[in-house]
BALOBA-1460 file (C-alpha; in Angstrom, 3 decimals):
// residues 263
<rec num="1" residu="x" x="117.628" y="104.437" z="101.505"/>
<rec num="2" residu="x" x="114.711" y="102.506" z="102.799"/>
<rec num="3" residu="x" x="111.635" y="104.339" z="103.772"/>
<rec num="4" residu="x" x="109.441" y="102.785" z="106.545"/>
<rec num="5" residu="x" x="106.103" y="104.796" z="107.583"/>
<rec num="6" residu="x" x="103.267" y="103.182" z="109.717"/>
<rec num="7" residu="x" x="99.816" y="104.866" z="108.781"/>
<rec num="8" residu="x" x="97.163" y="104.078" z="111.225"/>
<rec num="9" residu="x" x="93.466" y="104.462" z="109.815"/>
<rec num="10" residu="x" x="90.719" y="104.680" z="112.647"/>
<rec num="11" residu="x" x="87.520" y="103.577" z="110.977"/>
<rec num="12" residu="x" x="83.390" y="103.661" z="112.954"/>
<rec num="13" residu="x" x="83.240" y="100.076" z="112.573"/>
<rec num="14" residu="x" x="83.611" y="96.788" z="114.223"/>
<rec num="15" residu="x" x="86.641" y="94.498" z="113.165"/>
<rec num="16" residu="x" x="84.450" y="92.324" z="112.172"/>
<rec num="17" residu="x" x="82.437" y="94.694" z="109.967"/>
<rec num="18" residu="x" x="85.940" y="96.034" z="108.851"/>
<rec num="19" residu="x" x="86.348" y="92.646" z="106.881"/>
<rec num="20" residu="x" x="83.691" y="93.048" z="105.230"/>
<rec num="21" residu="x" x="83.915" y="96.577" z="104.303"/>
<rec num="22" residu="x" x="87.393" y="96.182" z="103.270"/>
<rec num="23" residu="x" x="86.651" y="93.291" z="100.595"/>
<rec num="24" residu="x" x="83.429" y="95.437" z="99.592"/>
<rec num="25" residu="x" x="85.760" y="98.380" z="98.508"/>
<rec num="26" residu="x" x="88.475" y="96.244" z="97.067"/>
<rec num="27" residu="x" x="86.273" y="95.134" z="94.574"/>
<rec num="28" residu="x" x="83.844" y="98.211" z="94.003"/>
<rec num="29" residu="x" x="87.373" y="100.116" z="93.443"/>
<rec num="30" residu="x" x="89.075" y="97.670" z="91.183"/>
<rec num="31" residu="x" x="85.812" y="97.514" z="89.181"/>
<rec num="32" residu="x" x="85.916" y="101.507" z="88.841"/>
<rec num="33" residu="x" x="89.279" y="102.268" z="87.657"/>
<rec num="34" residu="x" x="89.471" y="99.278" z="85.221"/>
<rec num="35" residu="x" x="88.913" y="100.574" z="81.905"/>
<rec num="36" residu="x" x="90.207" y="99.521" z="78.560"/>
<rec num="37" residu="x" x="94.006" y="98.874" z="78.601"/>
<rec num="38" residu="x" x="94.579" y="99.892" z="83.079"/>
<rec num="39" residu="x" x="93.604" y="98.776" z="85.693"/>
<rec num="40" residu="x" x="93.396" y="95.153" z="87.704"/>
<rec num="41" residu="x" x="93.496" y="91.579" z="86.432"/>
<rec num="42" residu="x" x="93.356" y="89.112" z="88.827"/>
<rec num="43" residu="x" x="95.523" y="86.310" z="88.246"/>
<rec num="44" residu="x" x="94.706" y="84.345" z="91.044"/>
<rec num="45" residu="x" x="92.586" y="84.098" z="94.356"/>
<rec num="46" residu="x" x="92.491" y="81.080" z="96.251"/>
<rec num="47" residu="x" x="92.316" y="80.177" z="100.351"/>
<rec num="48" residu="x" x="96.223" y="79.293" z="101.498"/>
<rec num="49" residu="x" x="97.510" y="77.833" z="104.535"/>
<rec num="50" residu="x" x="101.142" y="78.334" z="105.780"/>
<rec num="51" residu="x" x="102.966" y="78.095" z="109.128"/>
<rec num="52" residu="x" x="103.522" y="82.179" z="108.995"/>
<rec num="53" residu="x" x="100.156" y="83.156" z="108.634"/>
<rec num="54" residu="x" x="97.650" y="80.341" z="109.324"/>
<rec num="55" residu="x" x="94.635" y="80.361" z="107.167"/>
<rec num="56" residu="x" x="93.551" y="82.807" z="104.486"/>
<rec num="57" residu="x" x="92.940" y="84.104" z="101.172"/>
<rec num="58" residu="x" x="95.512" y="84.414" z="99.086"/>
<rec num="59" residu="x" x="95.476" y="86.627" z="95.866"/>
<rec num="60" residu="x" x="97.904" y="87.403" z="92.591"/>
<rec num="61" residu="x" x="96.963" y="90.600" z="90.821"/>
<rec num="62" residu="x" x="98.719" y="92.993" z="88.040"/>
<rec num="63" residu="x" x="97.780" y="97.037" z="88.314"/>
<rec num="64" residu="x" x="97.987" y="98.392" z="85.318"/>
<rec num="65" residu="x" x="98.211" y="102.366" z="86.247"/>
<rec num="66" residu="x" x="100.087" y="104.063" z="83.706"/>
<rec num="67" residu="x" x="98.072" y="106.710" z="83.145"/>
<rec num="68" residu="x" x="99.249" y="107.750" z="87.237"/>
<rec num="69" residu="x" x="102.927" y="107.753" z="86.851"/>
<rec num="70" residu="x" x="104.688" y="110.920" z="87.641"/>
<rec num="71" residu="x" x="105.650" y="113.030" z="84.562"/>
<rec num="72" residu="x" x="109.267" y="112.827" z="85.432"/>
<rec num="73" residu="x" x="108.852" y="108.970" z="85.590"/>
<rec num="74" residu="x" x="108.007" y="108.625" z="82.180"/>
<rec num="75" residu="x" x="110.861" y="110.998" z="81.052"/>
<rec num="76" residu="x" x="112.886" y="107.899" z="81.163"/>
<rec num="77" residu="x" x="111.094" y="104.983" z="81.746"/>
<rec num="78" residu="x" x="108.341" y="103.151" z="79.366"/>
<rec num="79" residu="x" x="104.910" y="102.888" z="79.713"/>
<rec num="80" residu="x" x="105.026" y="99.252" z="81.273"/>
<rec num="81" residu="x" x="107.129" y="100.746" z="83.861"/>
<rec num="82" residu="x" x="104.179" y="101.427" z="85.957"/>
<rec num="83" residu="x" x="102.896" y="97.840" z="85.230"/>
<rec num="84" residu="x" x="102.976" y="96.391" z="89.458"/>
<rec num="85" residu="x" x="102.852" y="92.802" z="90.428"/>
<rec num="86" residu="x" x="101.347" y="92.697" z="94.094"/>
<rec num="87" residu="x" x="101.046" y="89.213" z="96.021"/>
<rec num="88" residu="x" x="98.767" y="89.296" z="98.936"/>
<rec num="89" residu="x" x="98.172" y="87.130" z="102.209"/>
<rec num="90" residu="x" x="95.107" y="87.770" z="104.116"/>
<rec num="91" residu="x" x="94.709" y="86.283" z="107.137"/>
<rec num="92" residu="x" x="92.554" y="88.705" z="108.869"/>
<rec num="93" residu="x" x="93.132" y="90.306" z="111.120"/>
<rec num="94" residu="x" x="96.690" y="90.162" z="109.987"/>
<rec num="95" residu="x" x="97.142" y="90.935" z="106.429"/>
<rec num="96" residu="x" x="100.639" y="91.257" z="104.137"/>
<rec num="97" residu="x" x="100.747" y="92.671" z="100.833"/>
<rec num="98" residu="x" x="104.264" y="92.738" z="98.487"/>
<rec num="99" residu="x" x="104.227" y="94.605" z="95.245"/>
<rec num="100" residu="x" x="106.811" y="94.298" z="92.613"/>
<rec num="101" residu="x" x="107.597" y="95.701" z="89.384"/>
<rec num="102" residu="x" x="109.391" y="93.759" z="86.536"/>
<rec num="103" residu="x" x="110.845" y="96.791" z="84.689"/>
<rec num="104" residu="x" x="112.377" y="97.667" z="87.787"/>
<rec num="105" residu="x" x="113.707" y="94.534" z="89.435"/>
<rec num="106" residu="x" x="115.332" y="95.961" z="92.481"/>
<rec num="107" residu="x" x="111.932" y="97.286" z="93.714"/>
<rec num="108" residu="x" x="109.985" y="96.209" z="96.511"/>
<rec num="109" residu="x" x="107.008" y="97.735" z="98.801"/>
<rec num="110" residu="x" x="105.765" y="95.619" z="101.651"/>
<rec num="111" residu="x" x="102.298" y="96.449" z="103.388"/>
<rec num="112" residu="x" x="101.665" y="94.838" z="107.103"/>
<rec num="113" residu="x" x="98.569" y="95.221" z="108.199"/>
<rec num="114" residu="x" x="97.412" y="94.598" z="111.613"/>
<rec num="115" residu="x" x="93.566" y="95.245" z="112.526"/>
<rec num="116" residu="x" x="92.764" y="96.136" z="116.076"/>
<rec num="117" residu="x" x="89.829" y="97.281" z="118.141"/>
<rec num="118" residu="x" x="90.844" y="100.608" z="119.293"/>
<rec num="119" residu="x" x="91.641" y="104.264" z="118.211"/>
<rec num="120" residu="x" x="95.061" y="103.993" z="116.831"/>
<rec num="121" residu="x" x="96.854" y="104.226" z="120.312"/>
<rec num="122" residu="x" x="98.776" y="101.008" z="120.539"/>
<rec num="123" residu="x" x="102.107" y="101.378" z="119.930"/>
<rec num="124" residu="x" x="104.495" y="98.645" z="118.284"/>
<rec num="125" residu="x" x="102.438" y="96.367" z="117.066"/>
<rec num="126" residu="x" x="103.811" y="95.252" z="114.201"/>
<rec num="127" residu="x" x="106.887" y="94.138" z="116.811"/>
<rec num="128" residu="x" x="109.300" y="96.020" z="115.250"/>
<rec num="129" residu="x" x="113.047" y="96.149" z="116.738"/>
<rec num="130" residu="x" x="114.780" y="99.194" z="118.468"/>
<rec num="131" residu="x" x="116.544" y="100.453" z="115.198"/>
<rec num="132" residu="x" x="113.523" y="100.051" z="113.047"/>
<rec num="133" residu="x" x="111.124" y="102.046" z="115.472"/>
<rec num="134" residu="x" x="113.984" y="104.688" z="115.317"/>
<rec num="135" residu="x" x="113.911" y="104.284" z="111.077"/>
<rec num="136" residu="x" x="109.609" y="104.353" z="111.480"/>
<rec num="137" residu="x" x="107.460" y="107.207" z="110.907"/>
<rec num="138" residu="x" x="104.245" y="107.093" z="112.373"/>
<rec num="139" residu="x" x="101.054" y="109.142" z="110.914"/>
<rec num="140" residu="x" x="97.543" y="108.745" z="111.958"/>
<rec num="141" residu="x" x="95.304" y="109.840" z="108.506"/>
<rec num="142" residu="x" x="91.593" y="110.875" z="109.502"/>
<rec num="143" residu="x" x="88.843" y="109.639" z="106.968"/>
<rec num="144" residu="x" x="86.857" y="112.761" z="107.683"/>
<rec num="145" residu="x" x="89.931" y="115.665" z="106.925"/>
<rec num="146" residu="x" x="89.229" y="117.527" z="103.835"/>
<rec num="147" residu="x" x="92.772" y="118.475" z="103.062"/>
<rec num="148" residu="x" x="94.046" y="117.279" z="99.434"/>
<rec num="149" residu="x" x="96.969" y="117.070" z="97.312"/>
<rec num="150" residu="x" x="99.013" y="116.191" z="94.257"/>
<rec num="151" residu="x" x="98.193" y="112.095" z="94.821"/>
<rec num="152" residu="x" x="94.471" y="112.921" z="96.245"/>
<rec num="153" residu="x" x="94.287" y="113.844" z="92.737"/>
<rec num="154" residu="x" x="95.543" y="111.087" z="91.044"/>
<rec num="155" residu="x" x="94.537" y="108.636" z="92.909"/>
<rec num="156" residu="x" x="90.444" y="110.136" z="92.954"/>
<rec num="157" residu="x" x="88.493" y="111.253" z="95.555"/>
<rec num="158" residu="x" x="85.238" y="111.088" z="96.396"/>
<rec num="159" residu="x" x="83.439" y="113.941" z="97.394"/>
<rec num="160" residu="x" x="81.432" y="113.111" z="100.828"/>
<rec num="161" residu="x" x="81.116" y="115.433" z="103.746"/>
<rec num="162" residu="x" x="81.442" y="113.006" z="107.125"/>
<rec num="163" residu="x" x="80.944" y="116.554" z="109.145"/>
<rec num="164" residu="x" x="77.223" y="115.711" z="107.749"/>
<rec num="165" residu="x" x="77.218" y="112.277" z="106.773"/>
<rec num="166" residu="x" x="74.846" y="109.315" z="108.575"/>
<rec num="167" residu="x" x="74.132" y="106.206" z="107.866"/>
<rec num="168" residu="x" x="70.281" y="105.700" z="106.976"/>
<rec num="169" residu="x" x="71.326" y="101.876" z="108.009"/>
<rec num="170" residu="x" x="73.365" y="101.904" z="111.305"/>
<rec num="171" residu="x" x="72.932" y="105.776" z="111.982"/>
<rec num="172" residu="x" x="76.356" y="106.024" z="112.381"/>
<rec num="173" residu="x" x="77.750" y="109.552" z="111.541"/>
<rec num="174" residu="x" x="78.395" y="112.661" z="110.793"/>
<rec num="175" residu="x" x="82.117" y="112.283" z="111.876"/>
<rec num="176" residu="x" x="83.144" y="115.975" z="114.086"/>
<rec num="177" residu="x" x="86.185" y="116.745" z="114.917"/>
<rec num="178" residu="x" x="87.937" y="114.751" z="117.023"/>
<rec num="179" residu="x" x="85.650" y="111.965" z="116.499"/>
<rec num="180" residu="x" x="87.804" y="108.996" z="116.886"/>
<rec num="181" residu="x" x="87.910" y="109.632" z="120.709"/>
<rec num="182" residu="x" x="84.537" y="109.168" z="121.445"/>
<rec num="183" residu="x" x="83.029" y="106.902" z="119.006"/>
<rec num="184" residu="x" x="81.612" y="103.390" z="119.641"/>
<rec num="185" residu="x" x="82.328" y="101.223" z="117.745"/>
<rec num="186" residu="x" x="85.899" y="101.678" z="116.595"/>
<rec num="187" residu="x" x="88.853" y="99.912" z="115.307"/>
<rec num="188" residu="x" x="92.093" y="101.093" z="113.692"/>
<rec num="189" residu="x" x="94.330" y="99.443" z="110.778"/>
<rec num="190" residu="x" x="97.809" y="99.651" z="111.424"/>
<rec num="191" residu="x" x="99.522" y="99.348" z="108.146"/>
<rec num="192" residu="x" x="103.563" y="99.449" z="108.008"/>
<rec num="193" residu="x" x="104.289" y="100.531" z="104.380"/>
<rec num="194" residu="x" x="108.521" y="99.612" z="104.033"/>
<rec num="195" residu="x" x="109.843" y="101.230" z="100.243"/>
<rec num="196" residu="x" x="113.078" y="99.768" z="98.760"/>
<rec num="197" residu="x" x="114.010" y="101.517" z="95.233"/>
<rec num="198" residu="x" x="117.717" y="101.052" z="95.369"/>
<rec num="199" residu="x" x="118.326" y="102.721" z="92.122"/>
<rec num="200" residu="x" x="121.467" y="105.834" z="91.895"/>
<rec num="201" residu="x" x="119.746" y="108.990" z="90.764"/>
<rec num="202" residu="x" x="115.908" y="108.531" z="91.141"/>
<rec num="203" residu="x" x="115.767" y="106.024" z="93.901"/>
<rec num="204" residu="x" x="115.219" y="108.101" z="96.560"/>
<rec num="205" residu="x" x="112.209" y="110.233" z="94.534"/>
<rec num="206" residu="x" x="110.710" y="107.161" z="93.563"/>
<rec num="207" residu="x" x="110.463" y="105.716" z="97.383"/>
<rec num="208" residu="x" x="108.884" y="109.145" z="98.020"/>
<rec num="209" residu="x" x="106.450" y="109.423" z="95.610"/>
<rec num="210" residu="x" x="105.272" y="105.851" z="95.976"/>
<rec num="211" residu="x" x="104.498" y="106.227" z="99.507"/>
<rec num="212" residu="x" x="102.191" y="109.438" z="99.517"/>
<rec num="213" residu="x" x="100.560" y="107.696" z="96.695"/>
<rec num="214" residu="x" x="100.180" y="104.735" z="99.706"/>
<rec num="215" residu="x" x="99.080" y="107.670" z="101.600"/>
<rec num="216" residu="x" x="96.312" y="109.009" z="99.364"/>
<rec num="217" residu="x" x="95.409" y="105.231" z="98.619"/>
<rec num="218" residu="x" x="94.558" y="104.250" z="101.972"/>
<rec num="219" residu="x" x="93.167" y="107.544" z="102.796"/>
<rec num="220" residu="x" x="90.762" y="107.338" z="100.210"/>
<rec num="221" residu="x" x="90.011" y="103.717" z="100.082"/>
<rec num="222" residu="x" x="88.631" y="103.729" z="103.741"/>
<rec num="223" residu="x" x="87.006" y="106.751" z="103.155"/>
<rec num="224" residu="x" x="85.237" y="104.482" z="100.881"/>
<rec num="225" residu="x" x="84.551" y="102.145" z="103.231"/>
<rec num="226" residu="x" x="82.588" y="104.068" z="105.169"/>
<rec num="227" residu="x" x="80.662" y="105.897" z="102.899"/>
<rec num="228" residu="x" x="79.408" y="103.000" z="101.476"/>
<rec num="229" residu="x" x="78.252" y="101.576" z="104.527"/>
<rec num="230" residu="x" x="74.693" y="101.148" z="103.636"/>
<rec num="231" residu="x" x="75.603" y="99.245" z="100.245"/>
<rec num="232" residu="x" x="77.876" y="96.680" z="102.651"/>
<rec num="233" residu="x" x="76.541" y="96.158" z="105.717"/>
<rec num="234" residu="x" x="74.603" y="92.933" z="107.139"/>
<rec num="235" residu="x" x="76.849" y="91.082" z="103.836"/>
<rec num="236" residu="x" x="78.823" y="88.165" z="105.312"/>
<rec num="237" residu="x" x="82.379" y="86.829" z="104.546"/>
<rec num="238" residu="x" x="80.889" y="84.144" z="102.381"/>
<rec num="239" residu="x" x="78.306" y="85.998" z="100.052"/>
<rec num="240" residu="x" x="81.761" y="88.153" z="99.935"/>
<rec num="241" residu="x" x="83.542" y="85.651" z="98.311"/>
<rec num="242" residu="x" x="80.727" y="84.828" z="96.009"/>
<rec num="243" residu="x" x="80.266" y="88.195" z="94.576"/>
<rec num="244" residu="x" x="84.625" y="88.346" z="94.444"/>
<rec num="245" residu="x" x="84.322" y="85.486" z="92.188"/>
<rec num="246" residu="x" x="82.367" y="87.330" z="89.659"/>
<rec num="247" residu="x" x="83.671" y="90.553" z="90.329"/>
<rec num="248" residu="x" x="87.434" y="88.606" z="89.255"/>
<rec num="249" residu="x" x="85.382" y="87.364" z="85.715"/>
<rec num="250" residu="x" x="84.417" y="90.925" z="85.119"/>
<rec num="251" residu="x" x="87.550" y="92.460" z="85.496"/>
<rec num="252" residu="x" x="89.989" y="89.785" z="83.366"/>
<rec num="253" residu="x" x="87.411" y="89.286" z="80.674"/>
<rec num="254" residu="x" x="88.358" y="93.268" z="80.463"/>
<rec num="255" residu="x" x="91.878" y="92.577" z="79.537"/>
<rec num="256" residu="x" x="90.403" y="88.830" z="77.565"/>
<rec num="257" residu="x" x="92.511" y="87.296" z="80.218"/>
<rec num="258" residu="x" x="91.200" y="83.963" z="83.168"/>
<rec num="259" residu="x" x="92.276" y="83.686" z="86.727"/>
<rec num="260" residu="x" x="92.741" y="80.639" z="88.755"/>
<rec num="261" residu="x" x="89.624" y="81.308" z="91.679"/>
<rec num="262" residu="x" x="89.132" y="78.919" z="94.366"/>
<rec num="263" residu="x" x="86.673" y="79.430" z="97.605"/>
């Protein structure tokens, strides 16, 4: 069984401020959880250009997360098992993401990403056909909702209040309940998450657990993004790059390993 689940994220930001708070917390996150033998080595990061997406920045990474596999994963499987290849094409505002494991050659989780200016009510965007709107699941996750679980946990959480949260540097905040309706500016990331673990037995637990660990990633990640607003903002898409460059140095001398880095 393939799962398919669109998450939309509203965020208090511009889509252009959105790229640069996204690429802010990609690399303040990836710098945090890589530690000793986990975490991210970037194998490569260089601008592409193809006839699907146009121009971007494309990027080769291993995550290392062992540590977060499910106990009844590892009843079976090695430790390498949770060792993910993810190939990424960002061409913002569209963005595609495809993560692979080797142990598990079957497996395959696709992340679409479409950025928009407006509160996550646009509906098909991703253009998706009759039978795979009836196959998608749609769930809008608020940034400023308190609720946790199993994967909150695993994945880390940090532990702001948005109901009292502003900005010292845009004054933007706190985030009250029901927020995303009246807040200027705004802009929502679409992101179709498609799971494909075609394996008798555990395939169908797998698919599950991976995507509300998707869940809890993106929940948390943009969370992120917002609360460190006033380390990100007025940073363009260029000093970006510069400080991804050494952020990439830091994190593969970390595993004694180089990447191939290109602006």
């Amino acid at each position: 069984m393939v799962l398919m689940k669109e998450f939309r994220v509203v965020m208090p930001l511009t889509l252009e401020e959105y790229q640069i708070a996204q690429m802010y917390m990609v690399m303040k996150m990836q710098q945090e959880n890589t530690a000793g033998t986990e975490g991210v080595e970037v194998l490569e990061n260089r601008p592409f250009e193809d006839d699907e997406f146009g121009k971007g920045q494309y990027t080769l990474k291993l995550y290392r997360l062992q540590s977060k596999a499910p106990l009844w994963l590892t009843t079976f499987a090695p430790a390498d098992a949770l060792v993910m290849q993810e190939e990424a094409w960002n061409s913002y505002p569209r963005c595609k993401s495809v993560i692979q494991c080797p142990y598990f050659t079957k497996f395959r989780l696709t992340i679409e990403t479409i950025h928009k200016a407006d509160n996550g009510q646009s509906e098909n965007v991703h253009g998706l056909s009759k039978n795979e709107l009836a196959a998608r699941e749609v769930e809008v996750l608020d940034i400023a909702s308190t609720a946790s679980d199993y994967w909150s946990y695993i994945i880390g959480r940090n532990n702001i209040d948005f109901s009292t949260f502003q900005s010292a540097r845009t004054g933007r905040g706190p985030l009250l309940e029901g927020w995303q309706n009246s807040c200027d500016p705004v802009m929502t990331a679409y992101k179709l998450v498609t799971i494909d673990a075609p394996y008798w037995g555990f395939g169908s637990r797998l698919e599950q657990a991976l995507m509300a660990g998707e869940r809890a990633l993106f929940l948390e990640s943009h969370r992120n993004s917002f609360a460190w607003i006033d380390e990100w903002f007025g940073l363009t898409v260029e000093v970006m790059r510069e400080l991804e460059q050494q952020s990439d140095t830091s994190l593969n001398e970390k595993f004694g390993r180089q990447c191939l880095v290109e602006s």
